[in-house]
N, C-alpha and C positions, 0 to 999 in steps of 0.2 A: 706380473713382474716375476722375473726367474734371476738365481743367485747362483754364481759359477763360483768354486773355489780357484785357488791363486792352483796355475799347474809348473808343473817343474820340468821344462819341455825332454831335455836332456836326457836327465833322469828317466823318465818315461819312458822314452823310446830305447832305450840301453835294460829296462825292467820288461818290456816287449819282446826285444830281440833274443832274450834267454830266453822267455818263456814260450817263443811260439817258432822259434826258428827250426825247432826238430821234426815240426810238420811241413813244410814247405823247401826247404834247402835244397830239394835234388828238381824243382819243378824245372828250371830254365834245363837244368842236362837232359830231362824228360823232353822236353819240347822237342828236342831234336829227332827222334826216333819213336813217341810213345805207342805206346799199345797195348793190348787186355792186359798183360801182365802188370803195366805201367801205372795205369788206371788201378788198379786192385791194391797197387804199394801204394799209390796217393791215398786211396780211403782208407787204408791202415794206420798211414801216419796220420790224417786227421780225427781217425778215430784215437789215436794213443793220447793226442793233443786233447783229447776232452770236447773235441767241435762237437759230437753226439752224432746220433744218427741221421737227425732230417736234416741236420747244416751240411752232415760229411755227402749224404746222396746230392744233394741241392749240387755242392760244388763239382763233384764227378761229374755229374748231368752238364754241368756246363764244359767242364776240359773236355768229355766226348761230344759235346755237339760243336765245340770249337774244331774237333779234330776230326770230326765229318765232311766243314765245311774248308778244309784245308788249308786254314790258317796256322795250324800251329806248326807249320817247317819255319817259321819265326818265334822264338821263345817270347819273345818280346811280345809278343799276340795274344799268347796264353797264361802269361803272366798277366795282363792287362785285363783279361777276361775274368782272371779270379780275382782280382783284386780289387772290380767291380765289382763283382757279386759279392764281396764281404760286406764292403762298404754299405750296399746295397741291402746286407740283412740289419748291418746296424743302425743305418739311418733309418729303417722302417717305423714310422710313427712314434709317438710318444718326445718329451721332450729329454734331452739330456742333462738340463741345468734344473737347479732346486725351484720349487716355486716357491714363494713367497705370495705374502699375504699384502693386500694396497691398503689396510687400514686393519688396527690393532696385531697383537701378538702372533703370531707364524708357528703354526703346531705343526711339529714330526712326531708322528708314532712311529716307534723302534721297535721292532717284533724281530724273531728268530730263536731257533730252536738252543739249548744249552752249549754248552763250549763252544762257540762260532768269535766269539771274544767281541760278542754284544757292548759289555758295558764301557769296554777299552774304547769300541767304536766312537759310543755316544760323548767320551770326555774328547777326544781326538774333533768330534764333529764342533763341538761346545766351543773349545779350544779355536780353532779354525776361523767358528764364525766371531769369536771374540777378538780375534785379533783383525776382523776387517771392521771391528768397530759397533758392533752389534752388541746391545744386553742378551743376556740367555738367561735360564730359568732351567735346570736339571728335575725332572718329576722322576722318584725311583716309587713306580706303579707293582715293582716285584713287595710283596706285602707277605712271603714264604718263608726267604733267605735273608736273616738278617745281616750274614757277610756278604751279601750279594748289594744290596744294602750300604752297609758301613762303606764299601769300595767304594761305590758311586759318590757317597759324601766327598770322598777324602778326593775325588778325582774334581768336586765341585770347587773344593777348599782351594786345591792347591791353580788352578785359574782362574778363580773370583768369581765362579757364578754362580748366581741363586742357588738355592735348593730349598727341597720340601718331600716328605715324606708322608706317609702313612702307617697307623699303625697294624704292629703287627698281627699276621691275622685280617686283618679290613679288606674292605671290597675293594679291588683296584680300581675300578670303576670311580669309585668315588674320591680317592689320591685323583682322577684324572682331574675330574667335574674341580676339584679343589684347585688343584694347576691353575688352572684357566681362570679362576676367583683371582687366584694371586698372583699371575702373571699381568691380567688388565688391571690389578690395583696399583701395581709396581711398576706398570707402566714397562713390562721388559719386552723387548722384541722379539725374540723367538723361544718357545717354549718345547724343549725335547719329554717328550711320554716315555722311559725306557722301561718297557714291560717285562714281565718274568720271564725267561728262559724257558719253553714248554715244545715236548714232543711233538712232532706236528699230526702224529699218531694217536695223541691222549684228544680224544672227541668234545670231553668234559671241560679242558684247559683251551681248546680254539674256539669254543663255542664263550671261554668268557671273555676272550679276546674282542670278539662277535662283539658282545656288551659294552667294553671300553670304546671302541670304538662308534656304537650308536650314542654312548653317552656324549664323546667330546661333538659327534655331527650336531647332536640337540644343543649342545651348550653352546657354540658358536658357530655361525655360518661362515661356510668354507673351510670349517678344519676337518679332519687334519687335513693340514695343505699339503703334506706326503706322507704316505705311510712304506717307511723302506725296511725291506727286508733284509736282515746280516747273512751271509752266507758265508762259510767258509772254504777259500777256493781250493784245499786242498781234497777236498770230500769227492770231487769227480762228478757224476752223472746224479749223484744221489742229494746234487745241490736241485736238480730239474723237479723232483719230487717233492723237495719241502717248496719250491713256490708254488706248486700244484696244489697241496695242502694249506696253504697261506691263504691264495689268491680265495680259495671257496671260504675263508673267514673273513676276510677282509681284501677292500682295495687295494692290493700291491702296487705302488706307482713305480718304485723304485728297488733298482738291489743298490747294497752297500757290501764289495767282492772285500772281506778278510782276509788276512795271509797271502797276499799274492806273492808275497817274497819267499814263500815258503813252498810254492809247488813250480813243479818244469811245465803245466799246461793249460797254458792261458786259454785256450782253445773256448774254453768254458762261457767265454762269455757272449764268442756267436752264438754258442749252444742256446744259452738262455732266450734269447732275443729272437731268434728264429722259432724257438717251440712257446714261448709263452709272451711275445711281442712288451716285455717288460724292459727297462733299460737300466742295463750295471748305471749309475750314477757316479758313483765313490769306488775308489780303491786303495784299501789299507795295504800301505807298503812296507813296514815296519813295526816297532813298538815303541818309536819315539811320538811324543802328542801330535810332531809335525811331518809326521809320515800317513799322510791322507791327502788325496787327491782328486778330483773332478776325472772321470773316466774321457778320455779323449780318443774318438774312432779314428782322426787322423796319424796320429799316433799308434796306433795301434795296427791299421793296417799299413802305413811307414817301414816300421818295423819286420810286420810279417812278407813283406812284399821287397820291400827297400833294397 
């Protein structure tokens, strides 16, 4: 069973079309006349837009083999060609919507490196799922920061879901194994892990990530039912590197893209999906609780294509 958040079509596509229209806007005038020189501005602008390297070659590859085969004295042919091949890296496997659990409590482990604006995520996700009718259960596994901490309470408080801590100092590991105690006694329906803020750099801190993570697999089968990474889309290429460092500690099932309101380049999230076949899920669009959204490829390529 898979859980889609409510999308806000509109919105969306209007939050798309700023962010991604500064790569693509001259393709239809390109069509008319392209050539080496044409080609080399198109992979400029997808490289500025954050596509990365193997999405911006992938697409060049395709507008030159389009214009080999002498379609592209119709814009319209070469527009149609990128814009399948976008589509084409974001639908590549994996699923888009949340899964869900068919029997007891539904675990997300929340991981991401410090200021990605993690814990805002997981009240916004709590939020969300609470208002489609779902109990939650908020675990703050960070056992370091006690404002890191306090935040997460007061984010519990003010939407009515559970909480449960650990103390400080303690094994997160064991905040998790406790979660899962008290989520099936409370009978709540999905249980958020939101883990410590940790370098993806520090060996010692993703290796106890490692841990929490074996813990909740042993404590119940089939959790966590996603483990989503937070990223912050304003970071650039340097978002490709902490999944890379994630993925070798843990399951990465999903991203959850931070700050999208905050950066010109959405580009980022072919990038992902093409070098690490992982799927943005979520995208924080604000800093209101109701500024979170189910990531939508039609939408997205709409936008950049539209």
């Amino acid at each position: 069973m898979a859980r889609l958040l409510r999308k806000k079509p509109e919105a969306s596509k209007g939050l798309w079309k700023r962010l991604v229209d500064l790569a693509l806007t001259d393709v239809r005038v390109m069509a008319g006349g392209i050539d080496v020189a044409s080609l080399e501005d198109l992979e400029e602008r997808l490289l500025a837009a954050d596509f990365g390297v193997a999405a911006t070659l992938r697409l060049t590859d395709r507008a030159e083999e389009v214009l080999r085969r002498g379609k592209a004295r119709n814009p319209d042919l070469l527009v149609s060609a990128l814009r399948a091949e976008v589509a084409g890296i974001l639908d590549s496997g994996g699923q888009a919507e949340l899964e869900a659990a068919d029997l007891g409590p539904t675990v997300y482990l929340i991981v991401g490196v410090n200021g990605v604006g993690k814990t805002t995520s997981v009240a916004k996700l709590a939020h969300h799922l609470m208002q489609e009718g779902q109990s939650v259960m908020v675990a703050a596994a960070d056992t370091y920061r006690a404002g890191a901490v306090a935040q997460l309470e007061m984010w519990a408080d003010r939407i009515g879901a559970h909480f449960i801590r650990g103390q400080q100092g303690g094994d997160p590991a064991a905040v998790a194994f406790d979660a899962l105690d008290a989520a099936e006694a409370r009978g709540v329906d999905v249980l958020l892990i939101d883990t410590a803020g940790r370098l993806h750099t520090n060996r010692g801190l993703m290796e106890e990530l490692s841990k929490i993570d074996r813990v909740v697999r042993r404590r119940s089968a089939g959790a966590p039912h996603e483990t989503l990474l937070v990223l912050d889309a304003t970071v650039g290429q340097n978002a490709l590197r902490q999944v890379e460092a994630f993925s070798a500690a843990v399951d990465v099932t999903g991203i959850l893209l931070s700050k999208m309101d905050s950066t010109a380049r959405g580009g980022i999230v072919v990038a992902l999906r093409q070098e690490f076949g992982v799927p943005v899920k979520l995208i924080g669009t604000g800093e209101g609780l109701d500024d979170l959204e189910s990531f939508d490829v039609n939408a997205f390529v709409e936008a950049v294509f539209g």
